[in-house]
PABA-779272 format. One record per residue (C-alpha): residue number from 1; residue in one letter; x, y, z. Coordinates in Angstrom, 3 decimals. Each point is the difference from the previous one (the first is absolute). Example, Ala and Ser with C-alpha at 12.3 -4.5 7.8 and 13.67 -1.06 7.14 Angstrom:
# residues 2
+-----+------+----------+----------+----------+
| seq | type |     east |    north |       up |
+-----+------+----------+----------+----------+
|   1 |    A |   12.300 |   -4.500 |    7.800 |
|   2 |    S |    1.370 |    3.440 |   -0.660 |
+-----+------+----------+----------+----------+
***
This chain:
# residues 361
+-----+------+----------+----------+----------+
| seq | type |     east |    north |       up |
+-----+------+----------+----------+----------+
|   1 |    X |    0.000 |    0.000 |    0.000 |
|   2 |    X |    3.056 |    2.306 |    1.109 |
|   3 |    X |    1.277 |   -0.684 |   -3.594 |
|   4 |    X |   -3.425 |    0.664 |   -1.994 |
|   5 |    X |   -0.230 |    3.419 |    2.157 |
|   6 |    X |    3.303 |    0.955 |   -1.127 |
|   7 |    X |    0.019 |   -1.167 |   -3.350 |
|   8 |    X |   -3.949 |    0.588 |   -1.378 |
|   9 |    X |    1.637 |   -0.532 |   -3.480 |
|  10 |    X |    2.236 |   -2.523 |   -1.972 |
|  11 |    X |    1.821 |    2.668 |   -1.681 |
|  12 |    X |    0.830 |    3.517 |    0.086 |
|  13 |    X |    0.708 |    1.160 |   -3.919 |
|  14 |    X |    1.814 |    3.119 |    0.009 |
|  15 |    X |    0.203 |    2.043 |   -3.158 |
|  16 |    X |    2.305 |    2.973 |   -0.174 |
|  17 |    X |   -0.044 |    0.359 |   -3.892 |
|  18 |    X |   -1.280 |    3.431 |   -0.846 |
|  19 |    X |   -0.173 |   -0.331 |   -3.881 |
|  20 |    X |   -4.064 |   -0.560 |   -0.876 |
|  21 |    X |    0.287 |   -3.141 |   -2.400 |
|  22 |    X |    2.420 |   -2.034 |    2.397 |
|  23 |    X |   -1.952 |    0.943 |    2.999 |
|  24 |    X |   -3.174 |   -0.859 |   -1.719 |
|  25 |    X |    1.826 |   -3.500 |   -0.814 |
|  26 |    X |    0.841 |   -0.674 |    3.424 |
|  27 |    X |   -3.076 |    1.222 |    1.290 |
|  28 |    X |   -2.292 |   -2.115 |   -2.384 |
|  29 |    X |    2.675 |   -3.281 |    1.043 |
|  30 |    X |   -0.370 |    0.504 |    3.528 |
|  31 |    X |   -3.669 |    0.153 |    0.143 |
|  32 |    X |   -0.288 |   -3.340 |   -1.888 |
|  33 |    X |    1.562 |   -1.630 |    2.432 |
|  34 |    X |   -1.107 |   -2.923 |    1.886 |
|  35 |    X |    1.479 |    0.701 |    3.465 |
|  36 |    X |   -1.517 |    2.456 |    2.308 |
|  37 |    X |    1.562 |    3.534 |   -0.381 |
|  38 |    X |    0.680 |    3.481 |    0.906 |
|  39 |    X |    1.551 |    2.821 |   -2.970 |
|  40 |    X |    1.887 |    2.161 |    1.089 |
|  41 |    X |    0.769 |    3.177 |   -2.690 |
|  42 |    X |    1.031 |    3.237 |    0.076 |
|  43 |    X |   -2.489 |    2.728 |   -0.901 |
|  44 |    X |   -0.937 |    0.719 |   -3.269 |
|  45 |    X |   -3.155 |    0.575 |   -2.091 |
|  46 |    X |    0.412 |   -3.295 |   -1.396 |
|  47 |    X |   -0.063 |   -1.402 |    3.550 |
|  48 |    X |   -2.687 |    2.026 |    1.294 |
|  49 |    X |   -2.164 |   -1.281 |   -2.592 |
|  50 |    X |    1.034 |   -4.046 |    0.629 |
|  51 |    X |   -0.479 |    1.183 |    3.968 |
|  52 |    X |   -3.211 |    1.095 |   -1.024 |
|  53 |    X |   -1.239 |   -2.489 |   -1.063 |
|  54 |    X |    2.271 |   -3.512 |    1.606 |
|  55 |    X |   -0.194 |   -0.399 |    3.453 |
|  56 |    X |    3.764 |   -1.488 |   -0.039 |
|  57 |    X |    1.396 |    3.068 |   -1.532 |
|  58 |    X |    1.529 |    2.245 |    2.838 |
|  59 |    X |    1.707 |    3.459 |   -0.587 |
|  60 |    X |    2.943 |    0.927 |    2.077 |
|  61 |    X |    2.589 |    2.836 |   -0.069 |
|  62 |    X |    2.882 |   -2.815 |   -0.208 |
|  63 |    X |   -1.081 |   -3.555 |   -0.863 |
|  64 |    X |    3.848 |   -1.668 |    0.540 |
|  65 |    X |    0.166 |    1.606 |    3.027 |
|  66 |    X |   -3.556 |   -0.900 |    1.128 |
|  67 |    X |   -0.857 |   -2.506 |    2.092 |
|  68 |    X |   -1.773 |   -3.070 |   -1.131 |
|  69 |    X |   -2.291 |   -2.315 |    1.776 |
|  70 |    X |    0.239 |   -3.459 |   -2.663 |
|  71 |    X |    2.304 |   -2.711 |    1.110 |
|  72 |    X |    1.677 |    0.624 |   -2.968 |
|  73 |    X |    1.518 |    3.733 |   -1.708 |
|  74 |    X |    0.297 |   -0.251 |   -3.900 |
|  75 |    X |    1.575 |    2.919 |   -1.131 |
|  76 |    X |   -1.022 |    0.748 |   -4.175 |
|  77 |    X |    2.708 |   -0.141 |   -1.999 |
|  78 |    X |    0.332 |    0.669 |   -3.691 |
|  79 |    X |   -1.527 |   -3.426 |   -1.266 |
|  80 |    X |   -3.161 |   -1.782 |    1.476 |
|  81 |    X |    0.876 |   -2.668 |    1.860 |
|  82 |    X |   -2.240 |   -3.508 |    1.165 |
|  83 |    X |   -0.412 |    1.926 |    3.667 |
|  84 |    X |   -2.485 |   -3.173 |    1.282 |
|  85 |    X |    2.531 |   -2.593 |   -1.212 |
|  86 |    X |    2.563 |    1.652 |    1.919 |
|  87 |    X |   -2.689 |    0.413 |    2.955 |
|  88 |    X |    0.063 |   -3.853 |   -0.298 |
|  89 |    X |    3.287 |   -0.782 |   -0.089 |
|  90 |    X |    0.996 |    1.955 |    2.843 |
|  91 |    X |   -2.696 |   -1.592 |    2.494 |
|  92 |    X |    1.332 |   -3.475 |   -1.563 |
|  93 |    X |    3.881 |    1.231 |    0.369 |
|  94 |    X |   -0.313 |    2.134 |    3.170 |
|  95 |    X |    2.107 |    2.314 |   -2.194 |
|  96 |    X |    0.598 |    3.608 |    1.366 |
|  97 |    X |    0.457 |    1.479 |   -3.463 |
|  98 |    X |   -1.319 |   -1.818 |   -3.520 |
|  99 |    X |    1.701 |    1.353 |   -3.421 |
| 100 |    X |   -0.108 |   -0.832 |   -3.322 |
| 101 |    X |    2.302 |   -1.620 |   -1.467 |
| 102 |    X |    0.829 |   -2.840 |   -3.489 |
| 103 |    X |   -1.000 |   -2.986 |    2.568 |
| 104 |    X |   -2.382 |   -0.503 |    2.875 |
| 105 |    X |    1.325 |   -0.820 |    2.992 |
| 106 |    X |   -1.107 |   -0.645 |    3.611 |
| 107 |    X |    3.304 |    0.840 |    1.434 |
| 108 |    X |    2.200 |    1.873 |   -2.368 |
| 109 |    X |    3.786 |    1.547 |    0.233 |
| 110 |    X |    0.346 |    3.756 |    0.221 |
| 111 |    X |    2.300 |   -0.366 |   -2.803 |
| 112 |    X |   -3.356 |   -0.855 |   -2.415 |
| 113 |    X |   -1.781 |    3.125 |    0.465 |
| 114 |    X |    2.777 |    2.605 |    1.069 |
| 115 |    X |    0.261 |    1.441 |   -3.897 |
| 116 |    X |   -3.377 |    1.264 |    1.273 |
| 117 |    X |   -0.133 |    2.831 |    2.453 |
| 118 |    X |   -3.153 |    1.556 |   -0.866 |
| 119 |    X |   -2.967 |   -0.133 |    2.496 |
| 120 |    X |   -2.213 |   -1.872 |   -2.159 |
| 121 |    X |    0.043 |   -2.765 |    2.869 |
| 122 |    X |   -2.477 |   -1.754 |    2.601 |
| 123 |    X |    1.357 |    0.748 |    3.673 |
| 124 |    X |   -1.842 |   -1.695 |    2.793 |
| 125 |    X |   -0.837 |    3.097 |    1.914 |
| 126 |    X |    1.338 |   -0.687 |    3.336 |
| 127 |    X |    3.628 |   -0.222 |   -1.586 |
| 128 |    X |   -1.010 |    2.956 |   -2.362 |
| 129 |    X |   -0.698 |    1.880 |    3.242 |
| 130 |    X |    3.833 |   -0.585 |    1.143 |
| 131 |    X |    1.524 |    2.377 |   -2.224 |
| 132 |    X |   -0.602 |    3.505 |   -0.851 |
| 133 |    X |   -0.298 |    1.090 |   -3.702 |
| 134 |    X |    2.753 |    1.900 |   -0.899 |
| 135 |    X |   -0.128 |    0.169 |   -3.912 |
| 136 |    X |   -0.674 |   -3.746 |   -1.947 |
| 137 |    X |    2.973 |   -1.756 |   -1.129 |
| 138 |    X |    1.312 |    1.026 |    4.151 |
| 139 |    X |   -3.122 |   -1.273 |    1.480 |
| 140 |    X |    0.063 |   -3.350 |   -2.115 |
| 141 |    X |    3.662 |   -0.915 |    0.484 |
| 142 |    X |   -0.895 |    0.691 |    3.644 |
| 143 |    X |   -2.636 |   -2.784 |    0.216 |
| 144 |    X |    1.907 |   -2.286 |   -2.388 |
| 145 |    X |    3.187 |    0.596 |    2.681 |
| 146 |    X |   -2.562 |   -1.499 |    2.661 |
| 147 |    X |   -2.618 |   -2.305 |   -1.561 |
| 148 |    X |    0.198 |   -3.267 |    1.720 |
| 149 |    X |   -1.864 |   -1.851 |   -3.270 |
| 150 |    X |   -0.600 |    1.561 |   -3.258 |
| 151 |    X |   -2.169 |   -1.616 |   -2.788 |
| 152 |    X |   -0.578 |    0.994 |   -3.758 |
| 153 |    X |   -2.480 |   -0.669 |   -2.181 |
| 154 |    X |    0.371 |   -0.261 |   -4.056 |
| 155 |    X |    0.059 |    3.653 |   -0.987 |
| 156 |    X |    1.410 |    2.786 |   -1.786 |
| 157 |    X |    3.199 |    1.363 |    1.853 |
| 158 |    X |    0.273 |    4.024 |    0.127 |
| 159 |    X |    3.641 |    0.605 |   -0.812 |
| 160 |    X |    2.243 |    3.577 |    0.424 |
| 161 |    X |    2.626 |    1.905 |    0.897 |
| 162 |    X |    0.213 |    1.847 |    3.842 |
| 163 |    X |    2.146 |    2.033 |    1.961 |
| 164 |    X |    1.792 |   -2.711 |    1.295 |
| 165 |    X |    1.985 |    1.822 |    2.943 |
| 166 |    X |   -2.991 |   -0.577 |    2.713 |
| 167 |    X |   -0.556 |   -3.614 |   -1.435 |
| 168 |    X |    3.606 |   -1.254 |    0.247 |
| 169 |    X |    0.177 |    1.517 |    3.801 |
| 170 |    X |   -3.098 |   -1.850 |    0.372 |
| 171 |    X |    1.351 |   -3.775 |   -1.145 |
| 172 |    X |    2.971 |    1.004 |    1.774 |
| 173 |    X |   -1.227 |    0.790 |    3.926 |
| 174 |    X |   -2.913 |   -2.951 |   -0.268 |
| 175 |    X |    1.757 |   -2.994 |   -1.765 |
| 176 |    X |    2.993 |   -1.877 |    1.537 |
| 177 |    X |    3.144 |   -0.162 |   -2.506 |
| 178 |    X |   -0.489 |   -2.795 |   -2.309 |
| 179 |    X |   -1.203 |   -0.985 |   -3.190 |
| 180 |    X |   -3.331 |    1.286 |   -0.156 |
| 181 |    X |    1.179 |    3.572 |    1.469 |
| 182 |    X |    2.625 |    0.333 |   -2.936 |
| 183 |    X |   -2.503 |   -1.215 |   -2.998 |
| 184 |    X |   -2.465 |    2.432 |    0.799 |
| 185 |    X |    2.818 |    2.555 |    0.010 |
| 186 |    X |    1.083 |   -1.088 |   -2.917 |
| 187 |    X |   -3.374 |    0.601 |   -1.447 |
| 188 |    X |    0.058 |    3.468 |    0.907 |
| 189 |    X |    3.809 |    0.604 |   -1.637 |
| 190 |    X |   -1.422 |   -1.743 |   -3.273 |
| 191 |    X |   -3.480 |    1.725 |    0.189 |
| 192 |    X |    0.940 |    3.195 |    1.684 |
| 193 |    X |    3.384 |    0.916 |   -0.036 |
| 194 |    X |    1.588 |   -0.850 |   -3.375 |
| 195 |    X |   -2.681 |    0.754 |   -2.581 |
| 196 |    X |    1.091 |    3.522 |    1.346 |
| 197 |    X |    3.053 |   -0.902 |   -2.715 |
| 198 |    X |   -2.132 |   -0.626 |   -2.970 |
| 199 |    X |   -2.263 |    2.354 |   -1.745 |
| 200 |    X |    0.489 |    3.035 |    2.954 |
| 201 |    X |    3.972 |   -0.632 |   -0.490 |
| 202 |    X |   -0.867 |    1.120 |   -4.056 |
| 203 |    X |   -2.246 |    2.336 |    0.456 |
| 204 |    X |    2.042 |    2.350 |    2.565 |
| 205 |    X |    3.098 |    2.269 |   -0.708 |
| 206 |    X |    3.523 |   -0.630 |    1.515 |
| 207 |    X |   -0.963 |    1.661 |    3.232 |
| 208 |    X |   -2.610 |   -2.330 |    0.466 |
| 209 |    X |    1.651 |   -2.903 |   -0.935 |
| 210 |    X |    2.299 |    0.489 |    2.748 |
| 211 |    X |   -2.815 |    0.566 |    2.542 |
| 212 |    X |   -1.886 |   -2.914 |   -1.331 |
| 213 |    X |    3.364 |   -2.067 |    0.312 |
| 214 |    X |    0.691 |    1.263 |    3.279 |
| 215 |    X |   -3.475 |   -1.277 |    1.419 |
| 216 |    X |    0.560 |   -3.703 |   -1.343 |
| 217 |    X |    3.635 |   -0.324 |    1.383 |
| 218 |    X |   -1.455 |    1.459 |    3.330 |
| 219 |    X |   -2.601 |   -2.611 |    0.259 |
| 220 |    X |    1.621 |   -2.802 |   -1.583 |
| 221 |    X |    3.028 |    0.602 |    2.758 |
| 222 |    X |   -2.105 |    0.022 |    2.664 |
| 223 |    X |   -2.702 |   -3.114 |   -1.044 |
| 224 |    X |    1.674 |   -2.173 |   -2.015 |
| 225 |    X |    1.742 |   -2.453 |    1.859 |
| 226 |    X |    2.266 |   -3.059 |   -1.477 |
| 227 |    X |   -3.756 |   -2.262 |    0.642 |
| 228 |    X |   -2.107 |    2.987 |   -1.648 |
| 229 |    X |    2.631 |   -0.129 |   -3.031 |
| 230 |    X |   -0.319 |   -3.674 |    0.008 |
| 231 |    X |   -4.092 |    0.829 |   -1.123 |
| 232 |    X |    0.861 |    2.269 |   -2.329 |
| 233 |    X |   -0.227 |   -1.036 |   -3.925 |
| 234 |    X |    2.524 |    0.645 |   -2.447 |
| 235 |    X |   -1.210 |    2.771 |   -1.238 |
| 236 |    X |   -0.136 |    1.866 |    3.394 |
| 237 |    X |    3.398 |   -1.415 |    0.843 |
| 238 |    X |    1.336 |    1.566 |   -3.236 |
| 239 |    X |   -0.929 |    3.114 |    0.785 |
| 240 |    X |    0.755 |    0.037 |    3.474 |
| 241 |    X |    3.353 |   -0.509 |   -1.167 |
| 242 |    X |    0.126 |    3.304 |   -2.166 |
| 243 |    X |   -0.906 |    2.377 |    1.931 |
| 244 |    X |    3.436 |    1.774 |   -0.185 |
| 245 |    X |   -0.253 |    0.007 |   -3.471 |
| 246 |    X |   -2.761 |    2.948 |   -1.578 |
| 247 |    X |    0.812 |   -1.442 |   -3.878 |
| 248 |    X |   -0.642 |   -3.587 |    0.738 |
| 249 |    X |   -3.018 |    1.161 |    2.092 |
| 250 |    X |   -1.252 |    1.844 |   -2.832 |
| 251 |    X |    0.477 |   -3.243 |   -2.655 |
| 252 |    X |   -1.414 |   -2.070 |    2.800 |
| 253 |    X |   -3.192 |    2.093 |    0.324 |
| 254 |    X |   -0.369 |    0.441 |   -3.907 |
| 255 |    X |   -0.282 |   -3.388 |   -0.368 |
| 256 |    X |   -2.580 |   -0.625 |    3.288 |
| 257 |    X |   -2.145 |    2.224 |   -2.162 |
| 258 |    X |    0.680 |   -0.685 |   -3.911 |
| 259 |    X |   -3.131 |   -1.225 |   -1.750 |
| 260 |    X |    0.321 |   -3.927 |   -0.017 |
| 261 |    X |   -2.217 |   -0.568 |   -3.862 |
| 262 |    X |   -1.111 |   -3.796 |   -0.455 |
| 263 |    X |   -2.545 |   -1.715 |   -2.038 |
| 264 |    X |   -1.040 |   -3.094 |   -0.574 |
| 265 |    X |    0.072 |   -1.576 |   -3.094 |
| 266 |    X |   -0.746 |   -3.642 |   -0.278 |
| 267 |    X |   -0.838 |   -3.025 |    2.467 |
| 268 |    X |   -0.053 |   -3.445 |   -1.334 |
| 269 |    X |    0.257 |   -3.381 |    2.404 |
| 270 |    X |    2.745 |   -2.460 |   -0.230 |
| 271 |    X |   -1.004 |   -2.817 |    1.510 |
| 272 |    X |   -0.514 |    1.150 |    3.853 |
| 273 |    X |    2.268 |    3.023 |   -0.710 |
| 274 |    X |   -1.378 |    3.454 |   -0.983 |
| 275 |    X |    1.410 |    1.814 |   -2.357 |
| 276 |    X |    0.298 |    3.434 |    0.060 |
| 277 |    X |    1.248 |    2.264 |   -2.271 |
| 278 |    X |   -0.174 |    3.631 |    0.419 |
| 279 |    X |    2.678 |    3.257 |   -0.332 |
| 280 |    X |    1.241 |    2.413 |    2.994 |
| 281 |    X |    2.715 |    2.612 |    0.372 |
| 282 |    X |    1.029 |    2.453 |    2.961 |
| 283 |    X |   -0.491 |    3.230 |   -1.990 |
| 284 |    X |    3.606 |    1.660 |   -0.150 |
| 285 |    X |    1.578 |   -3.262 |    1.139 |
| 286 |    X |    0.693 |   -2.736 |   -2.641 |
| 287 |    X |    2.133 |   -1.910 |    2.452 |
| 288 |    X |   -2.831 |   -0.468 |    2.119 |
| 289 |    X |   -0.096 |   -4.113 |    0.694 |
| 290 |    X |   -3.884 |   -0.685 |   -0.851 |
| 291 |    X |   -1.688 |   -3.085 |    1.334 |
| 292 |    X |   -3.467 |   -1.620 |    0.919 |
| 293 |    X |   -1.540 |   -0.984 |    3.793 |
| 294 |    X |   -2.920 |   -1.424 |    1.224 |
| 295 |    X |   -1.569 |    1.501 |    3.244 |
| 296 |    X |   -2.917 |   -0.768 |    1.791 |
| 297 |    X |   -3.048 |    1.296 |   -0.797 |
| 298 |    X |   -3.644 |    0.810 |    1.318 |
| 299 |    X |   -2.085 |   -2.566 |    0.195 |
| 300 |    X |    2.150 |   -3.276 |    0.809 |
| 301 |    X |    1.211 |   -1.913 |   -2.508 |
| 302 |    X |    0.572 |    3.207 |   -2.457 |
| 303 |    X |    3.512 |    1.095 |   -0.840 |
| 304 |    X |    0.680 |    3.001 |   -1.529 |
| 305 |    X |    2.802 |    0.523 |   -2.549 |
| 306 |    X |    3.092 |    3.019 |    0.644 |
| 307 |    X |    2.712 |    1.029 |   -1.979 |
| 308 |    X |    3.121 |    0.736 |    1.733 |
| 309 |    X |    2.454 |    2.139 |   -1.250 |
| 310 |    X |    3.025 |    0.580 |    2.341 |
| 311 |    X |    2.838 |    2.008 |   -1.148 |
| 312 |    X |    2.912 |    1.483 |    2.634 |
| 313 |    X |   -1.640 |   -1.966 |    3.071 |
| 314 |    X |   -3.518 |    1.816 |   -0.455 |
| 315 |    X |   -2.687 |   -2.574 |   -0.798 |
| 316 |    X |   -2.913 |    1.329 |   -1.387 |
| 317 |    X |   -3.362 |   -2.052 |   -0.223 |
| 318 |    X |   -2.770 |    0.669 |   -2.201 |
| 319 |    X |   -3.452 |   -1.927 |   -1.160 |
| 320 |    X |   -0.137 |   -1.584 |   -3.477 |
| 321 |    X |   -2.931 |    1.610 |   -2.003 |
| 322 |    X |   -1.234 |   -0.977 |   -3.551 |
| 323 |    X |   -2.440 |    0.130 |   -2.294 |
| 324 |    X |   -3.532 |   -0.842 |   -0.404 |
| 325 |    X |    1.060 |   -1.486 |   -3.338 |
| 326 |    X |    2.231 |   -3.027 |    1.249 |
| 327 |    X |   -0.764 |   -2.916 |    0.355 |
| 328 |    X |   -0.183 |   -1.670 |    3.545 |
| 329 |    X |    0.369 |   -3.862 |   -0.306 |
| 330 |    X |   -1.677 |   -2.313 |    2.453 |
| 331 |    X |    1.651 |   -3.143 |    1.432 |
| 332 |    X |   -1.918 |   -3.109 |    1.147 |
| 333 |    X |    1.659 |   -2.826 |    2.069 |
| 334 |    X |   -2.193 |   -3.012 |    1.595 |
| 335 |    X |   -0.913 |    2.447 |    3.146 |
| 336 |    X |    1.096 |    3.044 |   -0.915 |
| 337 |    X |   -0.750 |    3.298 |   -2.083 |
| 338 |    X |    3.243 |    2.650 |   -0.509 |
| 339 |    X |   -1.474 |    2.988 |   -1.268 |
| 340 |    X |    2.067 |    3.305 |   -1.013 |
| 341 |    X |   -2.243 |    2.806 |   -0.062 |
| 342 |    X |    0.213 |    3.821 |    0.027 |
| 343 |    X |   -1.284 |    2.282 |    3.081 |
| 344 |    X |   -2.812 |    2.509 |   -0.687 |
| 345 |    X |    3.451 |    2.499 |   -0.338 |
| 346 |    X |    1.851 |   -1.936 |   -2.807 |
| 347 |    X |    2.222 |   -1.899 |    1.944 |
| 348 |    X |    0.629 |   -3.529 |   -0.065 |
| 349 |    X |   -0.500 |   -2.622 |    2.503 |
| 350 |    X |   -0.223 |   -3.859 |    0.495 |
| 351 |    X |   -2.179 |   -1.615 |    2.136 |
| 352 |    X |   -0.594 |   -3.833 |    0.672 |
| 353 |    X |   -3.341 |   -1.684 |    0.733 |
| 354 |    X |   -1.134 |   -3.443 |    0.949 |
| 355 |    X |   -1.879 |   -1.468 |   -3.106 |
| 356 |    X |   -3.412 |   -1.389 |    0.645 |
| 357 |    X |   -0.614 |   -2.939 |   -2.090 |
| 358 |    X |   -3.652 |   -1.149 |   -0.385 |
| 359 |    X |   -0.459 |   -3.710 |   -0.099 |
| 360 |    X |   -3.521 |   -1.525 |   -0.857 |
| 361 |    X |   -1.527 |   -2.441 |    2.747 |
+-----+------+----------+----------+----------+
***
């Protein structure tokens, strides 16, 4: 009874976007769903009206600040997510925080959803309650720092680049030395820290450059330690190791951001081995090595087809596209189908299916 007069609600939906057509999205989503609910929104004449005329809609002055009577918080994010299957998973889990993530799972690793700092998340409000909001990457790495069991659900991830200076202090004062503390470090020097040396490197004048160089050799002294360097890919490593050097800096970065062309121009089987033929080049770099790679996909059992291009320890990865126009062979075994196909964006995938053969009684 205690926990029904503290908790009148499954979930407490809190929507912070101010633009009209996402906040009519999220509004519309969370009404539909199944679980009991409080909205929470800030004021608007968009939410006035939905106020008006939904008794779940609430108006406050500051809805992540607000408090929240649902066992659950869901905080919107940029893409609608299955709130009720999270709702689920967490009473099955005993989760303190669900995410989204490629794979469901009852009892994931920080390491699968830390590329995600954005709030679009389901907290189980009493651990929600524990920290105060400071701004949204800060408040999530917070919670991820302390969540005893975290669970994902299949899901779109919400990736991009933060300030990472709070962040790092963060993994640093709540996670013992180890493994885990140095790859999400490392995260932050490959997500936050070095792309600093790619397009923002070209686009500024020598003073600049120095000040943008200056900022990466600061951080990098002070994070990266011989086991954050050991997570660290080549092309991070390469230019760690050239940040004395502006010219190579410059070649580096011009090739991090050279238009990678490919096309796709013929697939034909060969007994179980696809054959694809197709043309790339690293625009301004013919001696750009140029390959093919297979990485998983959404849904299961999907691959979808890169070409690689690496030239002066900077590997560059790009989708395959083609044309409507060619011809995408199918390939039957005794219980299975291979099937290349193109995405509704032109790019070229492979996925495998179980073949259902039909037998008469």
């Amino acid at each position: 009874m205690n926990a029904q007069r503290h908790h009148p609600f499954d979930v407490s939906v809190v929507v912070a976007a101010a633009d009209s057509v996402q906040l009519d999205r999220w509004l519309t989503h969370a009404l539909a769903l199944r679980a009991s609910k409080e909205i929470l929104v800030a004021d608007s004449r968009l939410a006035r009206l939905y106020a008006s005329l939904h008794r779940h809609v609430h108006i406050t002055k500051n809805p992540l600040n607000a408090p929240t009577r649902g066992r659950y918080t869901y905080f919107a994010g940029d893409h609608l997510s299955p709130v009720d299957l999270m709702i689920e998973t967490a009473d099955r889990s005993e989760a303190d925080l669900v995410a989204t993530a490629p794979q469901a799972c009852d009892d994931a690793s920080l390491t699968d959803i830390y590329d995600d700092l954005s709030l679009g998340k389901l907290f189980r409000t009493a651990f929600r309650d524990r920290f105060a909001f400071t701004d949204a990457a800060d408040f999530v790495v917070h919670a991820y720092c302390h969540a005893e069991r975290i669970a994902t659900v299949r899901g779109r991830q919400e990736m991009g680049r933060h300030h990472p200076d709070r962040l790092v202090r963060r993994v640093q004062s709540h996670l013992p030395s180890g493994d885990l503390r140095d790859q999400l470090i490392a995260r932050h020097i490959t997500r936050d820290v070095l792309p600093d040396l790619a397009e923002p490197f070209l686009e500024a004048d020598d003073t600049a450059r120095h000040a943008i160089v200056r900022s990466v050799a600061h951080r990098c002294a002070a994070w990266v330690t011989p086991g954050v360097r050991a997570q660290l890919d080549a092309t991070d490593q390469v230019r760690l190791a050239s940040l004395q050097d502006h010219r190579r800096l410059e070649r580096l970065a011009r090739i991090s951001e050279a238009p990678l062309h490919r096309a796709l121009r013929n697939l034909e089987w060969e007994g179980d081995r696809l054959r694809i033929e197709f043309t790339a080049a690293l625009e301004g770099f013919p001696e750009a090595e140029i390959g093919l790679v297979l990485r998983d996909g959404d849904p299961q059992d999907v691959w979808d087809v890169y070409v690689t291009a690496e030239c002066d320890g900077i590997v560059r990865q790009a989708r395959l596209e083609g044309g409507r126009d060619i011809a995408l062979p199918v390939r039957f075994t005794d219980d299975l189908v291979a099937l290349p196909y193109l995405t509704r964006t032109g790019t070229l995938s492979l996925r495998k299916e179980r073949r259902l053969i039909h037998t008469s009684p």
